[in-house]
C-alpha positions in Angstrom: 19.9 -32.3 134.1 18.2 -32.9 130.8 14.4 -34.1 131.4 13.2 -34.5 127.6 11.6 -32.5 125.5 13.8 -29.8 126.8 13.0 -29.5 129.9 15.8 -29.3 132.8 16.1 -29.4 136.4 19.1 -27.8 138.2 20.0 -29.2 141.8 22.5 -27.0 143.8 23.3 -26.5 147.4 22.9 -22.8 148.8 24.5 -21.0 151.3 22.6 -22.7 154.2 23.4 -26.1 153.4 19.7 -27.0 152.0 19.9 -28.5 148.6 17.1 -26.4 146.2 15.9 -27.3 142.8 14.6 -24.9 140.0 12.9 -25.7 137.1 13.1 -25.1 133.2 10.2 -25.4 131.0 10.8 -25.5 127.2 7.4 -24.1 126.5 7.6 -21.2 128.2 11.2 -21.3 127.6 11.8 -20.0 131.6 13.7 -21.2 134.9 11.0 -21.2 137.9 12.0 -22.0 141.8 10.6 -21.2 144.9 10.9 -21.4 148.8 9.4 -24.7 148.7 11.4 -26.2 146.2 13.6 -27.8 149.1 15.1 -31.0 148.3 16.9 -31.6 151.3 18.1 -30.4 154.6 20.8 -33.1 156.1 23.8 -32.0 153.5 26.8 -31.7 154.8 28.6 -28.2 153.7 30.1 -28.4 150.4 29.0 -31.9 150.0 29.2 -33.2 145.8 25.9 -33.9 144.4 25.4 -36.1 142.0 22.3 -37.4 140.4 20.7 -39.8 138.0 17.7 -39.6 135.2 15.7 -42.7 135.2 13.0 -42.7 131.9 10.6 -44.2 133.6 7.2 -44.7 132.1 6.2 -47.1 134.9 9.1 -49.3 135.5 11.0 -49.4 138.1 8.4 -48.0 139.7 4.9 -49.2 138.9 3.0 -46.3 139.9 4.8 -43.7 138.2 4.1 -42.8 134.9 6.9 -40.3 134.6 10.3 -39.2 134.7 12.5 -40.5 138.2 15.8 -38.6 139.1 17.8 -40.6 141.8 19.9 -38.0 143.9 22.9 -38.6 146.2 25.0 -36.5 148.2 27.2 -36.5 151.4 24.8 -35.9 154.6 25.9 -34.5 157.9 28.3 -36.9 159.9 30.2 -37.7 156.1 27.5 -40.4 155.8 25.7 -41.2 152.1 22.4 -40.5 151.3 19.9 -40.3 149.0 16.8 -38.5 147.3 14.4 -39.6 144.7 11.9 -37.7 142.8 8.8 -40.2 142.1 5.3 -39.1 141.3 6.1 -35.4 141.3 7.6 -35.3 144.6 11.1 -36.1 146.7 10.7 -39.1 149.2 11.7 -38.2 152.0 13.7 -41.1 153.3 17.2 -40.5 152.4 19.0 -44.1 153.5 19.5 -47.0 151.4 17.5 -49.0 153.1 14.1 -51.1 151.9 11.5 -50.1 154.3 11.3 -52.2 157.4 14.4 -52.8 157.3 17.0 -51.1 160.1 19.3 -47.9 158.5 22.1 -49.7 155.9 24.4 -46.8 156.2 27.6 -45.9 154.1 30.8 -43.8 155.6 33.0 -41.3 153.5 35.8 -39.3 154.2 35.7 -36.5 155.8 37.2 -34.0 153.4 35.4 -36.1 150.2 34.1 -33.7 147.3 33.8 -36.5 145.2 30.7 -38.5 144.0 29.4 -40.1 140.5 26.7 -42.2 139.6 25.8 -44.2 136.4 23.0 -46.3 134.9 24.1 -49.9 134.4 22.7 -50.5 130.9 21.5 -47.0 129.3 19.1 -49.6 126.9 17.4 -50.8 130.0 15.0 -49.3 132.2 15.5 -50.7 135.4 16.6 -48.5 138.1 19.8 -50.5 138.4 23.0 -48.4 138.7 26.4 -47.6 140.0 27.2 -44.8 143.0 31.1 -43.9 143.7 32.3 -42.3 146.7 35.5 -42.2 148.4 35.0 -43.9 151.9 36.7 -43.6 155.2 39.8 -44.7 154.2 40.5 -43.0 151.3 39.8 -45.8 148.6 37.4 -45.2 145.5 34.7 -47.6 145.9 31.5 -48.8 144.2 27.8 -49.4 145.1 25.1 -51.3 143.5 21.8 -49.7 143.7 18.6 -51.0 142.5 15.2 -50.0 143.4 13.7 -51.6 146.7 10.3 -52.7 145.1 8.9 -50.6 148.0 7.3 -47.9 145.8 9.5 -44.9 147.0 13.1 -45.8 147.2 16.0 -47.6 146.5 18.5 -50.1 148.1 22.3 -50.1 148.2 24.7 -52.9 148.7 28.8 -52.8 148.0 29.7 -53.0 144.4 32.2 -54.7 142.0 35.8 -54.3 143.6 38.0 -51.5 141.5 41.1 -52.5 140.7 43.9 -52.5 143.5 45.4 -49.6 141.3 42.7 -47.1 141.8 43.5 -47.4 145.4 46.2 -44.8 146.9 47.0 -41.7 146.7 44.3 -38.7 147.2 41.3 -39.0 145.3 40.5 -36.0 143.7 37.4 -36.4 141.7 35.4 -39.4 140.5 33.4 -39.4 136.7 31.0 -41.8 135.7 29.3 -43.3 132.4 28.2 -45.7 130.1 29.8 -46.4 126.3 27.2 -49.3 125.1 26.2 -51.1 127.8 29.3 -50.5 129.6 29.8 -48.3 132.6 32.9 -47.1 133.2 34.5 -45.0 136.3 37.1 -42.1 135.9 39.7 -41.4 139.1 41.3 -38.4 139.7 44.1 -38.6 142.0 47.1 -37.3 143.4 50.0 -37.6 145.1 51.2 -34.4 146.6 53.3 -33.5 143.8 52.4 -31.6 140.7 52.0 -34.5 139.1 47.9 -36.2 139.0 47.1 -39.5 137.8 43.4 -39.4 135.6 42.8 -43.6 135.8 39.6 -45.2 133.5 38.2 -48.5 134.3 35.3 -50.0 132.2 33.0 -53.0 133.8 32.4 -56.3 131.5 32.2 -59.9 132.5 31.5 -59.1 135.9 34.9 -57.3 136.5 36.6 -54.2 136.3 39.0 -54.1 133.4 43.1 -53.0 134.5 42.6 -49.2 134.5 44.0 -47.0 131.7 46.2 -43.9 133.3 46.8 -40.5 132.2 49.6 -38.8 133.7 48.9 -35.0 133.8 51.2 -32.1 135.2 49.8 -29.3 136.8 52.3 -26.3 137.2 
């Protein structure tokens, strides 16, 4: 992940399950990481990360005067959660939840490598984005995510319906982005043949627009 000015920041899961972060600094031009540099313990094995660069210079969150990465990943139990790095630091609630407020939790599939997030409006800095995941019954589906105005999280709540299309088959892998100010959702599914379906969907006037589908052989 690109940080500005050329810094980076790389997010993997090791061999234990942790999730670990290392660091590149463009002025010294060199990768740094340590045994503290533990993002998170609850991953399931093999779970998809997928995370999200917020600009922040104070908004969404007041207090923070720097950059804010929102990351989300698959935790033990095939359940969805969530790290954010604010102030220098990872919170270390991983729910969805506003604080006082009991667990709002989010199911996936059990055998789901795939996850994508995107900022709603790449000209706004707001907080406000889009998390896909395939849940428990095999379906692509969107969440809305905005920050909880509690200083050190964010709150999730079900998205925009995809179309009926992008429903069916075995998702393979999910894509997100933004052309504009549009997002936009890629679907990678199949059937059990050689043949994969690669479906696009952009979001405008509150909807999903009828998906655009690539047929692709694999042999």
């Amino acid at each position: 992940m690109a940080l500005g000015g050329g810094d980076k920041r790389l997010l993997w899961q090791e061999n234990t399950g942790s999730i670990r972060e290392a660091l590149y600094t463009a002025t010294t031009k060199q990768w740094t990481s340590n045994v503290n540099n533990v993002v998170a313990t609850n991953a399931k094995n093999s779970t998809p990360l997928a995370a999200l660069l917020v600009n922040s210079t104070g908004t969404p969150f007041a207090a923070d005067t720097g950059s804010v990465v929102f990351l989300f990943y698959i935790a033990q139990s095939n359940i969805l959660a969530s790290k954010q790095f604010i102030s220098g630091s990872w919170t270390t609630r991983d729910n969805f939840s506003p604080t006082g407020v009991s667990n709002v939790t989010f199911h996936t599939a059990a055998d789901s490598r795939a996850l994508a997030v995107t900022s709603i409006a790449n000209s706004t800095v707001s907080g406000e984005a889009y998390v896909f995941y395939v849940a428990q019954n095999g379906s692509a589906r969107a969440l809305s995510i905005h920050p909880d105005n509690s200083g050190d999280g964010i709150v999730a709540s079900p998205g925009p319906t995809l179309p009926e299309s992008l429903q069916g088959g075995h998702v393979l892998a999910l894509a997100a982005g933004i052309t504009g100010s549009r997002p936009q959702v890629g679907v990678l599914t199949s059937n059990g043949t050689v043949y994969y379906n690669l479906y696009f969907s952009f979001f405008g006037n509150n909807s999903w627009t009828d998906p655009e589908r690539e047929c692709i052989r694999v042999l």
